[in-house]
C-alpha positions as CSV (number, residue, x, y, z in Angstrom):
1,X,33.1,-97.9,76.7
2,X,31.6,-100.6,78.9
3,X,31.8,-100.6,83.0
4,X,31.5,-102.7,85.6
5,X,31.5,-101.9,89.4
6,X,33.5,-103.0,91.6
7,X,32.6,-104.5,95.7
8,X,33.7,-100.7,97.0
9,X,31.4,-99.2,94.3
10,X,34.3,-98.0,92.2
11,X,33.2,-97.9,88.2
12,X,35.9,-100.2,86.3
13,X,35.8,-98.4,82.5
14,X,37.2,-100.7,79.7
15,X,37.4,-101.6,76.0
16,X,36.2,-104.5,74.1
17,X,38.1,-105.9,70.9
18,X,37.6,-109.5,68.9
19,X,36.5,-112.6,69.6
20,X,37.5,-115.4,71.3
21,X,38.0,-116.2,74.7
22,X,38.0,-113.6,77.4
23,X,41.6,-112.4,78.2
24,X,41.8,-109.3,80.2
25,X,45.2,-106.7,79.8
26,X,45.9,-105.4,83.2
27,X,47.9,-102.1,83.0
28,X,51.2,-100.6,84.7
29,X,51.7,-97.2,85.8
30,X,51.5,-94.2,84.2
31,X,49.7,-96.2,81.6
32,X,45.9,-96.7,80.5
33,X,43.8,-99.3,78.0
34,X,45.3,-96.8,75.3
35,X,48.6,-98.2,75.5
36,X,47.8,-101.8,75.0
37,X,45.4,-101.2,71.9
38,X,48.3,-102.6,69.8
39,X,49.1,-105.3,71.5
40,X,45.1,-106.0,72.1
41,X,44.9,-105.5,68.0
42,X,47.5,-108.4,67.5
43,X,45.4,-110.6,70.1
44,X,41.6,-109.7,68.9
45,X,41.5,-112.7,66.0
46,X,41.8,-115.1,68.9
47,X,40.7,-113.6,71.8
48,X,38.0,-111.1,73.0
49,X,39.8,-108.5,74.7
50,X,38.9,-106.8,77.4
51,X,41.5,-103.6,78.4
52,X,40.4,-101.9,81.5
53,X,41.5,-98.5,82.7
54,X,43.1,-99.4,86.7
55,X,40.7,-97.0,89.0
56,X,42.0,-93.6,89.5
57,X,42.6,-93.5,85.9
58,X,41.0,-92.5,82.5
59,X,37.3,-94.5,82.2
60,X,37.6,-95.7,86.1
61,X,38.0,-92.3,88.1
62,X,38.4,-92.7,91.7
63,X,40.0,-89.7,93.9
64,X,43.2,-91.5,96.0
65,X,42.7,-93.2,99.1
66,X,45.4,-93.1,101.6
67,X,44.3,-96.6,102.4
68,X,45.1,-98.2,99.0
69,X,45.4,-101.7,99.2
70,X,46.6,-104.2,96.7
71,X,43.3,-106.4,97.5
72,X,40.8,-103.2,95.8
73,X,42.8,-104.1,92.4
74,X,42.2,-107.4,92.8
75,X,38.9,-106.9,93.3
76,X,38.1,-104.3,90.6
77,X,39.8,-107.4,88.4
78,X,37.7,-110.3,89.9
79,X,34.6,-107.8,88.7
80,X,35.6,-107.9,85.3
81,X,36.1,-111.6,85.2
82,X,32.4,-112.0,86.7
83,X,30.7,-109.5,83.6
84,X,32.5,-111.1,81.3
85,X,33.5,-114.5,81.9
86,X,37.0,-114.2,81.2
87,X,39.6,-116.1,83.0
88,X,43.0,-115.8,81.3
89,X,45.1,-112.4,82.2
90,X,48.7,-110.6,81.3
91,X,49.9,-107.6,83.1
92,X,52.6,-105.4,82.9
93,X,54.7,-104.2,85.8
94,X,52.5,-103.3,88.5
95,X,49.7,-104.5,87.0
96,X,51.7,-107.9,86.6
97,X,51.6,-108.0,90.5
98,X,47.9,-107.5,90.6
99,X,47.5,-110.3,88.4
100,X,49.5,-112.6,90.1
101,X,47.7,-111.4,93.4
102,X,44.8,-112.6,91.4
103,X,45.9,-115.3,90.2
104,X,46.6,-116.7,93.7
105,X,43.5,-115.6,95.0
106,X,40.5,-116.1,92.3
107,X,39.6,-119.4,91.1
108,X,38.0,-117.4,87.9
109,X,41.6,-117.6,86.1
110,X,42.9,-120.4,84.9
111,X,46.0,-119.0,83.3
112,X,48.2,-116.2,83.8
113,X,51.1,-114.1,82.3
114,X,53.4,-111.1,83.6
115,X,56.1,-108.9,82.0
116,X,57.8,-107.4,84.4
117,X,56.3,-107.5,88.0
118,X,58.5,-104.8,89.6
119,X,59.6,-107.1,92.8
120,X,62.7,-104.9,94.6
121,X,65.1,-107.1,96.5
122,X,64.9,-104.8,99.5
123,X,61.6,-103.2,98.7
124,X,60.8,-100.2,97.2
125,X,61.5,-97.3,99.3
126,X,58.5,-96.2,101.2
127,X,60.0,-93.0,102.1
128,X,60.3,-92.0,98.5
129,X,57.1,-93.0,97.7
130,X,55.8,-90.6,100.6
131,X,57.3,-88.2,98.6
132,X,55.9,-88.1,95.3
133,X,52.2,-87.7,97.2
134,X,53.5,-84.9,98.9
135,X,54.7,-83.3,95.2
136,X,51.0,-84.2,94.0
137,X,49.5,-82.6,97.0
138,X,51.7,-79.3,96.4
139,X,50.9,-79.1,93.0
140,X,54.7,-80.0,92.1
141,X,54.2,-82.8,88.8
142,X,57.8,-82.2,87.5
143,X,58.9,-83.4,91.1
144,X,56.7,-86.1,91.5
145,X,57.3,-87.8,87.9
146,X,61.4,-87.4,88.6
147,X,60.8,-89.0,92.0
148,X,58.5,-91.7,90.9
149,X,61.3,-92.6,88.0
150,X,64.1,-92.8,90.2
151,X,62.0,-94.9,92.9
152,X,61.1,-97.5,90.0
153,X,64.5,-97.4,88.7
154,X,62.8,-97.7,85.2
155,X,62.2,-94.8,82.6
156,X,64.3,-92.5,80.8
157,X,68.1,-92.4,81.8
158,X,68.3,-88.6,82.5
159,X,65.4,-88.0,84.6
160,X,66.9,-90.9,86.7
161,X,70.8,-89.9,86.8
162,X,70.6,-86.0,86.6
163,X,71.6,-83.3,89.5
164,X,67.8,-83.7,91.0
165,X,67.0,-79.7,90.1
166,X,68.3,-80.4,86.5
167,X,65.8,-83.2,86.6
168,X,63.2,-81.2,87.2
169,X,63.8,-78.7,84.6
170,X,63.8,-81.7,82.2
171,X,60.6,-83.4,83.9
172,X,59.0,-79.6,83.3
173,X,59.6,-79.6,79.8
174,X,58.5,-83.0,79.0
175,X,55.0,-82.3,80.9
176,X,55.0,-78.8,79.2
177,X,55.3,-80.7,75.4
178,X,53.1,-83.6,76.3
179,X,50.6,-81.4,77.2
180,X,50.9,-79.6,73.5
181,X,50.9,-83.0,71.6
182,X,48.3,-83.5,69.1
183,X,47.6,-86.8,69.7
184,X,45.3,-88.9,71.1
185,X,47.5,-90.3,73.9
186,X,46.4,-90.0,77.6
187,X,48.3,-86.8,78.7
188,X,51.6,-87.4,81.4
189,X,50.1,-84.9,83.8
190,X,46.6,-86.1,83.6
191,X,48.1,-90.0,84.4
192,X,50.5,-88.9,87.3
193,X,48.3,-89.0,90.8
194,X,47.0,-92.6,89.7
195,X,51.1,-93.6,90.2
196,X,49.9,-93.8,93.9
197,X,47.7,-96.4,93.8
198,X,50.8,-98.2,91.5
199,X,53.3,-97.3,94.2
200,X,51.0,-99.4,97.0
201,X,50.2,-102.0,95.1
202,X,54.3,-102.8,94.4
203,X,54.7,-101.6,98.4
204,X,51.8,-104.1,99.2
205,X,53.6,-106.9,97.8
206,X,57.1,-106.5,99.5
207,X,58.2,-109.9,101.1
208,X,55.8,-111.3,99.5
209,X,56.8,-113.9,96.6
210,X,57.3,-116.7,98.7
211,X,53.4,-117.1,98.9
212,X,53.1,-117.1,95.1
213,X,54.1,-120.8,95.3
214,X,50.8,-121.6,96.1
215,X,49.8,-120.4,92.5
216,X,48.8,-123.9,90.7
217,X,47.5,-122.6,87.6
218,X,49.7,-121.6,84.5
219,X,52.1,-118.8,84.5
220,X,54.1,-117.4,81.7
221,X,56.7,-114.9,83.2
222,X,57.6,-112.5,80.5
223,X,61.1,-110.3,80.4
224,X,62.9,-108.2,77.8
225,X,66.7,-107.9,78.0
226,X,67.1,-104.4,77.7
227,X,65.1,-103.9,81.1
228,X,66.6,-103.4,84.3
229,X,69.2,-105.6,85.9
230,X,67.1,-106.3,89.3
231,X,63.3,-106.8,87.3
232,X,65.1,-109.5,85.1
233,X,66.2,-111.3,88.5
234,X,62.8,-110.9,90.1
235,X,61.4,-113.0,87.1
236,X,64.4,-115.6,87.8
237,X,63.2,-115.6,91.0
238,X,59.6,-116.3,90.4
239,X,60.5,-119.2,88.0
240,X,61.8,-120.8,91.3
241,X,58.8,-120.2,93.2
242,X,56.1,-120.8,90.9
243,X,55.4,-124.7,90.5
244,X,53.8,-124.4,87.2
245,X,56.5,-121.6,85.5
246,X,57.4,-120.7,82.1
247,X,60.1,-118.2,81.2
248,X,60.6,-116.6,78.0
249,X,62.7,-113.2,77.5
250,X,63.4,-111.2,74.8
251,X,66.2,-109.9,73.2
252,X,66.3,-106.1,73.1
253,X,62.9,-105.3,74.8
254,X,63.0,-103.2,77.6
255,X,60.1,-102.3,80.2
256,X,57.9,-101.1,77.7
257,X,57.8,-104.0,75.6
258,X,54.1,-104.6,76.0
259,X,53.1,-100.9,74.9
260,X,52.6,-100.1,71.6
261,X,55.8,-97.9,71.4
262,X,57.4,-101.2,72.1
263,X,56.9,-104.5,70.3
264,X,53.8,-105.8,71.1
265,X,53.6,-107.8,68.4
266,X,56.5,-110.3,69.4
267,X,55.1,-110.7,73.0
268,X,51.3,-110.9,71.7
269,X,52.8,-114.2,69.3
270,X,54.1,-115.2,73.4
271,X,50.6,-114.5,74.8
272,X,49.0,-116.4,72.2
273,X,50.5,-119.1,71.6
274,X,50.4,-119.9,76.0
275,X,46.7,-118.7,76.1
276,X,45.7,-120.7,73.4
């Protein structure tokens, strides 16, 4: 593990793999570097890959700070860039709004990709996010994981569509077998209070696409057609407002394309041929 610090003193944690020039993988919630070693595998004969863990998270702990702001990711990023000399950058979901935050705000990165930045038409409901820190704070997981699903409107159909106790039974059982799991995945319980800093990072960009048409760099926006109906017309959107677009979507993926229980072998072939 390697680290940088970032300008509020948090530790950034990541992983190095291949050789090439510097691309950094910028994570979505409930998610750390361990979920993008596939896809950072498929990249590292042309690239050196840098996978960070987003602070409150795995190798970047940081208790929550009511204060979150989108601006502390995109510093924690432009940290990483200045170690390492990257300047290219994919995220995924939220982390695909920090990078376009990035990429209209740090020179360092000359081109930049996204799969699935998670702008609501309306917003994301702040109410319900308000929510899910009060089910951390109480010690209630299973409430704040069927909470957080249904804000997103991403995830698993019937922790989204079920009577909300129901819900909770299922979201119970699910954290109770992830825990057991022999394997060497980040556990669901462990990931779930770093959602918050996710949750203001997507509120912290509400109303806010218009100002992405400053971006003059580069962008490949990245969708899957099996992911929701209102992230696919986000990326539509964003093809409108970025001067310097390209669009490519794939049949079948959904939200999790990226991951390696996706296909990240289909969008690395995306990444590398545009980063190249």
């Amino acid at each position: 593990m390697n680290e940088v610090s970032s300008r509020d003193g948090t530790r950034i944690g990541y992983l190095r793999r291949g050789t090439g020039p510097g691309l950094v993988l910028v994570q979505g919630a409930m998610g750390t570097a361990h979920h993008f070693t596939d896809l950072a595998e498929a990249l590292a004969a042309d690239f050196t890959v840098y996978l960070p863990d987003r602070r409150g998270r795995g190798m970047s702990p940081r208790p929550y700070d009511g204060g979150h702001h989108i601006a502390r990711d995109v510093e924690d990023l432009d940290a990483l860039l200045a170690a390492t000399g990257a300047d290219r950058v994919f995220g995924l979901s939220s982390g695909a709004m920090i990078t376009l935050e990035a990429a209209r705000t740090l020179p360092r990165i000359t081109r930049a990709a996204v799969y699935g930045p998670p702008f609501y038409p309306d917003g994301i409901d702040h109410d319900s996010i308000r929510r899910i820190g009060t089910h951390l704070d109480r010690g209630r997981p299973a409430g704040a994981l069927v909470t957080a699903l249904r804000t997103t409107g991403v995830g698993p159909a019937p922790l989204r569509l079920l009577p909300e106790p129901v819900a909770r039974l299922l979201a119970a059982a699910l954290l109770a077998a992830d825990a057991r799991a022999k394997n060497p995945a980040p556990k669901l319980r462990d990931m779930l209070p770093g959602i918050r800093y996710d949750f203001h990072v997507v509120g912290g960009m509400d109303g806010r696409m218009p100002s992405l048409a400053s971006v003059g760099k580069p962008v490949l926006l990245l969708s899957g057609t099996g992911s929701p109906a209102f992230l696919r017309a986000a990326i539509r959107d964003l093809v409108r407002v970025l001067p310097r677009a390209e669009h490519i979507e794939f049949t079948g993926l959904d939200h999790s394309g990226p991951w390696n229980a996706g296909r990240p072998e289909i969008v690395a072939a995306a990444l590398r041929h545009f980063f190249a």
